[in-house]
mmCIF file of the N, C-alpha and C atoms, coordinates in Angstrom:
data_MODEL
# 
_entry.id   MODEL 
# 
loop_
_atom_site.group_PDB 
_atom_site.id 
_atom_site.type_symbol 
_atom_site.label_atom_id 
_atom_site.label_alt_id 
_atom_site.label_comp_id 
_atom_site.label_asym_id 
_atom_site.label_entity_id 
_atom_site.label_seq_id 
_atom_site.pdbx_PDB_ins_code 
_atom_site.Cartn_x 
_atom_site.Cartn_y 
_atom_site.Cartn_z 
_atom_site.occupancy 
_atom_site.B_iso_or_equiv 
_atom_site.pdbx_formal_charge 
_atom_site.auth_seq_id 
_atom_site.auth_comp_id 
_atom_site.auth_asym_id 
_atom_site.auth_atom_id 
_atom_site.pdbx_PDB_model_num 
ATOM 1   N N  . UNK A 1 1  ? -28.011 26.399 38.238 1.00 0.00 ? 1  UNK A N  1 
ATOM 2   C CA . UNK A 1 1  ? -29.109 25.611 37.701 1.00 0.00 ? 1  UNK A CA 1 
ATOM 3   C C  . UNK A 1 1  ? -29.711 26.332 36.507 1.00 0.00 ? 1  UNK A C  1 
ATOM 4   N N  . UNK A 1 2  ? -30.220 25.578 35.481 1.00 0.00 ? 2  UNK A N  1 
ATOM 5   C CA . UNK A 1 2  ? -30.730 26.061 34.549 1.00 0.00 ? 2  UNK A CA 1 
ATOM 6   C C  . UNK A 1 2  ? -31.989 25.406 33.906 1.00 0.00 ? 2  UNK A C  1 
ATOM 7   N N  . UNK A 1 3  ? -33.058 26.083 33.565 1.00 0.00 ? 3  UNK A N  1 
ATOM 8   C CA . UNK A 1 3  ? -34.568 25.850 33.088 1.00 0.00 ? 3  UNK A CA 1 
ATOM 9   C C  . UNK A 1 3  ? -34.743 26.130 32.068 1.00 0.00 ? 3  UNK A C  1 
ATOM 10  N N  . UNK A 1 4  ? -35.406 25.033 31.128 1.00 0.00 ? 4  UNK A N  1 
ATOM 11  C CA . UNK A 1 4  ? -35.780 25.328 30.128 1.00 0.00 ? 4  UNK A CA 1 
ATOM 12  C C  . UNK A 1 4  ? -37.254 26.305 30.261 1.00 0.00 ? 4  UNK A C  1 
ATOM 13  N N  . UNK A 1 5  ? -37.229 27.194 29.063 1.00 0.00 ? 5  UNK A N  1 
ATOM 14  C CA . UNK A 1 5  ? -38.340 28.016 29.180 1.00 0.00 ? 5  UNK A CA 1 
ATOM 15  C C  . UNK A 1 5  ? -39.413 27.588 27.976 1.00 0.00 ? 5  UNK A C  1 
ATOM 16  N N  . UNK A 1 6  ? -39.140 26.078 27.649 1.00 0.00 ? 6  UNK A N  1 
ATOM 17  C CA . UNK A 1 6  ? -40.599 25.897 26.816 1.00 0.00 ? 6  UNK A CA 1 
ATOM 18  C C  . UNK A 1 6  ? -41.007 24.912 26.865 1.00 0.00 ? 6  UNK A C  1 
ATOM 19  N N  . UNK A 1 7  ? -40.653 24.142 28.105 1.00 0.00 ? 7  UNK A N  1 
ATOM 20  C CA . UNK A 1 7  ? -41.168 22.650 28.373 1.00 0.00 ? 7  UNK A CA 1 
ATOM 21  C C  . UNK A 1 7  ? -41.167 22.740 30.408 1.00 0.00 ? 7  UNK A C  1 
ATOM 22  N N  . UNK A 1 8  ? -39.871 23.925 30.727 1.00 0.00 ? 8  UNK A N  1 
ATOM 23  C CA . UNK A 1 8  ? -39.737 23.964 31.832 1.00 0.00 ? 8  UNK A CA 1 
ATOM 24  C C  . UNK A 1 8  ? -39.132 23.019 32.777 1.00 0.00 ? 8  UNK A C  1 
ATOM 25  N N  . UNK A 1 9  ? -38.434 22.241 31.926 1.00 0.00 ? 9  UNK A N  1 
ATOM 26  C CA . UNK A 1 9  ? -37.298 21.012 33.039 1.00 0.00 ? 9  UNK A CA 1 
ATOM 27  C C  . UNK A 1 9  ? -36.196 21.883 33.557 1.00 0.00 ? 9  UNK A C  1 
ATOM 28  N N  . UNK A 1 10 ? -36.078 21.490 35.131 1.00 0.00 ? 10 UNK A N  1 
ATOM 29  C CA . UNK A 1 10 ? -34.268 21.686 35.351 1.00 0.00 ? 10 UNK A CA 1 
ATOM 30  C C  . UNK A 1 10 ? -33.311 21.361 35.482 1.00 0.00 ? 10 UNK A C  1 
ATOM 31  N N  . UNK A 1 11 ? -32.496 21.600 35.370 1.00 0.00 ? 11 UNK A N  1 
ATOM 32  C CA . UNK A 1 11 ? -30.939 20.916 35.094 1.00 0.00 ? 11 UNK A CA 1 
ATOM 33  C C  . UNK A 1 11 ? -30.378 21.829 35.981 1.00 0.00 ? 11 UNK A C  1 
ATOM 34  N N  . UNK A 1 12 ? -29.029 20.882 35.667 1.00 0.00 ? 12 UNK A N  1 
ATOM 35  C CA . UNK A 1 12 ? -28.107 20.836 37.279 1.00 0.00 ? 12 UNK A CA 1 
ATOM 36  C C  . UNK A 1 12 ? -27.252 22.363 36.629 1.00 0.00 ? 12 UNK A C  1 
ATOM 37  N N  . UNK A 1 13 ? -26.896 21.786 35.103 1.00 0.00 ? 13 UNK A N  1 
ATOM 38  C CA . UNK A 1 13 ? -26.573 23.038 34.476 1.00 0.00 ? 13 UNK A CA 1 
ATOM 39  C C  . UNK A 1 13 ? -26.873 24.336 33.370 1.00 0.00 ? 13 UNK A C  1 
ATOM 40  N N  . UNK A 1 14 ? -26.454 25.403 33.287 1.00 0.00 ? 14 UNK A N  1 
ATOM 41  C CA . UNK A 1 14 ? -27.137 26.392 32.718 1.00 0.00 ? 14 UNK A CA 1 
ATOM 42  C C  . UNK A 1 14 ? -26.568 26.435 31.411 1.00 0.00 ? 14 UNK A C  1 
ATOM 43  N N  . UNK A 1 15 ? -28.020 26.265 30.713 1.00 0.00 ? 15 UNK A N  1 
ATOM 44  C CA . UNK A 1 15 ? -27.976 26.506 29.460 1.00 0.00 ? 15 UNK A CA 1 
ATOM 45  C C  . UNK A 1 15 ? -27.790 25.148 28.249 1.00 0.00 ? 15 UNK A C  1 
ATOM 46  N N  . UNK A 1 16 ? -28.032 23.943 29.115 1.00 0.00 ? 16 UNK A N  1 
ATOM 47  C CA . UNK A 1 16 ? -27.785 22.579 29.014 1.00 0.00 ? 16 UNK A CA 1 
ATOM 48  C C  . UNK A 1 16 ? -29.106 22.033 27.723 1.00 0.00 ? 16 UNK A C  1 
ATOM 49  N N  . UNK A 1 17 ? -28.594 21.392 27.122 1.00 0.00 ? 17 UNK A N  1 
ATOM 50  C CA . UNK A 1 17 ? -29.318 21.564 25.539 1.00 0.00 ? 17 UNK A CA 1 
ATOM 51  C C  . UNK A 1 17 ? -30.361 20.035 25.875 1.00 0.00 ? 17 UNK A C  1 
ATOM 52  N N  . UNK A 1 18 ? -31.773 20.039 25.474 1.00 0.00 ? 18 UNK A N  1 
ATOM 53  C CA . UNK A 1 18 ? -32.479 18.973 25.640 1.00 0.00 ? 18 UNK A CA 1 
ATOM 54  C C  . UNK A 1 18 ? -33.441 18.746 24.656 1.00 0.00 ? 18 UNK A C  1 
ATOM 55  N N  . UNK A 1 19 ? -34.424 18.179 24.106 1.00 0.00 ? 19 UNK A N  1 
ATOM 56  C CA . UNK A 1 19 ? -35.144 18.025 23.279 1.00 0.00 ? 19 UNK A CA 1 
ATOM 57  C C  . UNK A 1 19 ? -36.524 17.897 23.792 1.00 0.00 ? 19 UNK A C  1 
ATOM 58  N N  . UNK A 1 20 ? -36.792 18.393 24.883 1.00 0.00 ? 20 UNK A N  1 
ATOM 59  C CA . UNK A 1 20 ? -38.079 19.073 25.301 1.00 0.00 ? 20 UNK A CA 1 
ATOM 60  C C  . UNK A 1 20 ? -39.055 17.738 25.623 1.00 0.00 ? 20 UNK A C  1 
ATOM 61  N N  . UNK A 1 21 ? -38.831 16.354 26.125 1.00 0.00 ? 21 UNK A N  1 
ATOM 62  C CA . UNK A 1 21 ? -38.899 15.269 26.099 1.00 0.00 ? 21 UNK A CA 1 
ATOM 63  C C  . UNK A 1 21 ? -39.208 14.607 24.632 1.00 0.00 ? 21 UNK A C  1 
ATOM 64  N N  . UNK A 1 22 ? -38.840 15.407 24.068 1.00 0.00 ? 22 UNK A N  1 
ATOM 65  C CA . UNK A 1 22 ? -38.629 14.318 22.357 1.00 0.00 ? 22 UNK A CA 1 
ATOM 66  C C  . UNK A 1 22 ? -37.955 13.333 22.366 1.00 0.00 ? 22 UNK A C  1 
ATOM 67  N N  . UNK A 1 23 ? -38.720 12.141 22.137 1.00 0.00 ? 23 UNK A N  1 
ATOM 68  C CA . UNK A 1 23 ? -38.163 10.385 22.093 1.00 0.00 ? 23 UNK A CA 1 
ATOM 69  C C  . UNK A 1 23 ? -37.183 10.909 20.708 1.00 0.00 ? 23 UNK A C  1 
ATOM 70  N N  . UNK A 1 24 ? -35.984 10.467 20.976 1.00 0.00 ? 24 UNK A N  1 
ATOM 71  C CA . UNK A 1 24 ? -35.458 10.368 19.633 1.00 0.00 ? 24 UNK A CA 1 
ATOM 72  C C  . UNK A 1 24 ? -34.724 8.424  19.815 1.00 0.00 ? 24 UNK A C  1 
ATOM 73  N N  . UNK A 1 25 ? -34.619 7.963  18.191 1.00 0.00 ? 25 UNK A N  1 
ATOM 74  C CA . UNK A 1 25 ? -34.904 6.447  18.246 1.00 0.00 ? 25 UNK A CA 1 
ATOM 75  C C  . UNK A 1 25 ? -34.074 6.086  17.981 1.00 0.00 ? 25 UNK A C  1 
ATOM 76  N N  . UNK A 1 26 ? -32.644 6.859  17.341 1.00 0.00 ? 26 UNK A N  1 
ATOM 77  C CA . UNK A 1 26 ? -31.502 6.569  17.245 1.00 0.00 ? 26 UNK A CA 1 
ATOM 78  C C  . UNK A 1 26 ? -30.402 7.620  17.761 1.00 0.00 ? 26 UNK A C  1 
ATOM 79  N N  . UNK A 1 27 ? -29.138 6.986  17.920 1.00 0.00 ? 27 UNK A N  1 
ATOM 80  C CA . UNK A 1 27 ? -28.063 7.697  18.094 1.00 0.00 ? 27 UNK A CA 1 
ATOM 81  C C  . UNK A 1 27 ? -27.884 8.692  17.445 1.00 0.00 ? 27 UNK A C  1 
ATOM 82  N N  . UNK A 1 28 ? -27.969 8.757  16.042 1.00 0.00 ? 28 UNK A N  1 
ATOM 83  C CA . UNK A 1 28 ? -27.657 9.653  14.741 1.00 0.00 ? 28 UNK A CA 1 
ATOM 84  C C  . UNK A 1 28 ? -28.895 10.959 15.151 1.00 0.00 ? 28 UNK A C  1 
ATOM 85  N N  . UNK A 1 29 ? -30.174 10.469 15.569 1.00 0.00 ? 29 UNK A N  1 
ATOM 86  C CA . UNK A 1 29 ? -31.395 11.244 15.733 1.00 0.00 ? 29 UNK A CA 1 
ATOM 87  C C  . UNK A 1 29 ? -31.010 12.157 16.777 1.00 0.00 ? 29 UNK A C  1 
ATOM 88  N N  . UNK A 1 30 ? -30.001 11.685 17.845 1.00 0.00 ? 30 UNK A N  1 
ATOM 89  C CA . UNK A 1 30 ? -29.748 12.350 18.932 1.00 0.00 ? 30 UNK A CA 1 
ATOM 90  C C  . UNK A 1 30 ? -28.563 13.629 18.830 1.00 0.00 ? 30 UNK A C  1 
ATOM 91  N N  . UNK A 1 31 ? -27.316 12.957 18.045 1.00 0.00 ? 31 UNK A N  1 
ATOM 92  C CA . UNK A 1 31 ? -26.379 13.621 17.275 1.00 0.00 ? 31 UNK A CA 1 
ATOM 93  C C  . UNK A 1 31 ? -27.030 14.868 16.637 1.00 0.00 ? 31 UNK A C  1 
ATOM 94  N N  . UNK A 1 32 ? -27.836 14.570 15.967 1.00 0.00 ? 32 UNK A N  1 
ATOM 95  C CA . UNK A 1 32 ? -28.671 15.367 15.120 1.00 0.00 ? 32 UNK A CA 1 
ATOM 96  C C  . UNK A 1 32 ? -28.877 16.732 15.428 1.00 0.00 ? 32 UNK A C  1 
ATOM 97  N N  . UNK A 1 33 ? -29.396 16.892 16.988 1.00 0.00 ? 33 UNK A N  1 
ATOM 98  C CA . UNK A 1 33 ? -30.464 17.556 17.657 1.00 0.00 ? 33 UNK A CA 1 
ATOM 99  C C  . UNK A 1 33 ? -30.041 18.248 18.454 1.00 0.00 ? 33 UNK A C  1 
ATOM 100 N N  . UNK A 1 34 ? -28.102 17.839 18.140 1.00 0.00 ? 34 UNK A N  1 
ATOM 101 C CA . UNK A 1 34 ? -26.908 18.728 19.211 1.00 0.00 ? 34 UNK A CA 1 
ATOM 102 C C  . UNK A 1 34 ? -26.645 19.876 18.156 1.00 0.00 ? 34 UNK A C  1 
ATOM 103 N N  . UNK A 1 35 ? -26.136 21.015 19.260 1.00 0.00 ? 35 UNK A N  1 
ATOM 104 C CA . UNK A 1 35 ? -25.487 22.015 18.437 1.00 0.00 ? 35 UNK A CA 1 
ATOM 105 C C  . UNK A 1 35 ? -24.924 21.925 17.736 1.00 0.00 ? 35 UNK A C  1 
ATOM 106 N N  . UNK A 1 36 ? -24.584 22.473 16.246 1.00 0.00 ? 36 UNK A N  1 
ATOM 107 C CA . UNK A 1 36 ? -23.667 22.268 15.164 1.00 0.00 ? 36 UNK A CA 1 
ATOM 108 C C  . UNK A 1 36 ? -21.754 22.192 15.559 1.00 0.00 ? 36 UNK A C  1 
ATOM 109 N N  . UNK A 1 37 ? -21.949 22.776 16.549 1.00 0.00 ? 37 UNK A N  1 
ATOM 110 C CA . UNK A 1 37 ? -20.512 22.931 17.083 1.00 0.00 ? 37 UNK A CA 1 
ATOM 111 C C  . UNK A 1 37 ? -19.838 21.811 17.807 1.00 0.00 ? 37 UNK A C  1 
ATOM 112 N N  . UNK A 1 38 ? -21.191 21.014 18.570 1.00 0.00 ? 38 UNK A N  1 
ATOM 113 C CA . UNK A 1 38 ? -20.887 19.859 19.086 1.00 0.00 ? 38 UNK A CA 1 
ATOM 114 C C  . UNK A 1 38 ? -21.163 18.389 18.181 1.00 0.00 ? 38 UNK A C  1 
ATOM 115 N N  . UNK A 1 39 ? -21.725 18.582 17.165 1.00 0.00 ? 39 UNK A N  1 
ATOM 116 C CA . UNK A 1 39 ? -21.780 17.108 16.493 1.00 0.00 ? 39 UNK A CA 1 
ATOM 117 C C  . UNK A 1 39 ? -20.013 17.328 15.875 1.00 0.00 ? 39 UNK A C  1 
ATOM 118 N N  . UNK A 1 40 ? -19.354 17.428 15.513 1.00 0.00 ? 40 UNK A N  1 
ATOM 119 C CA . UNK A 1 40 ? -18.132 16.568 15.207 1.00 0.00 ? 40 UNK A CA 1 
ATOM 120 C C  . UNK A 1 40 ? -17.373 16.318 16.253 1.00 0.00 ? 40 UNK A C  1 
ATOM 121 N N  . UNK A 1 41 ? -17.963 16.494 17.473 1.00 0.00 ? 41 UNK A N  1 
ATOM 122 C CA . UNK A 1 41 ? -16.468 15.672 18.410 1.00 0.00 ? 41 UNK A CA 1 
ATOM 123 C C  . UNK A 1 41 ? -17.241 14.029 19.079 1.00 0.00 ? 41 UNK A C  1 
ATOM 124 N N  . UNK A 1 42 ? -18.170 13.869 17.924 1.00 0.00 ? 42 UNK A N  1 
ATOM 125 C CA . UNK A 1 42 ? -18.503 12.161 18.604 1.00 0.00 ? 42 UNK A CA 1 
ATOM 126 C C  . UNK A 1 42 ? -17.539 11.159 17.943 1.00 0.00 ? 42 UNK A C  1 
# 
């Protein structure tokens, strides 16, 4: 399990990337907000 340490949610897994409950309003906004390593495999 893994916790964020600046909003404090947990997840099932460690180290699992979130936007700290930031509404984002599009797909692209969401893409966005992923690791650089993971936006080209959408």
């Amino acid at each position: 399990m893994g916790k964020c340490p600046k909003c404090g949610r947990v997840f099932a897994k460690t180290n699992q990337n979130h936007t700290c409950d930031e509404v984002l309003s599009t797909v692209d906004d969401y893409i966005a907000a992923q690791p650089k390593a993971i936006r080209p495999l959408r």
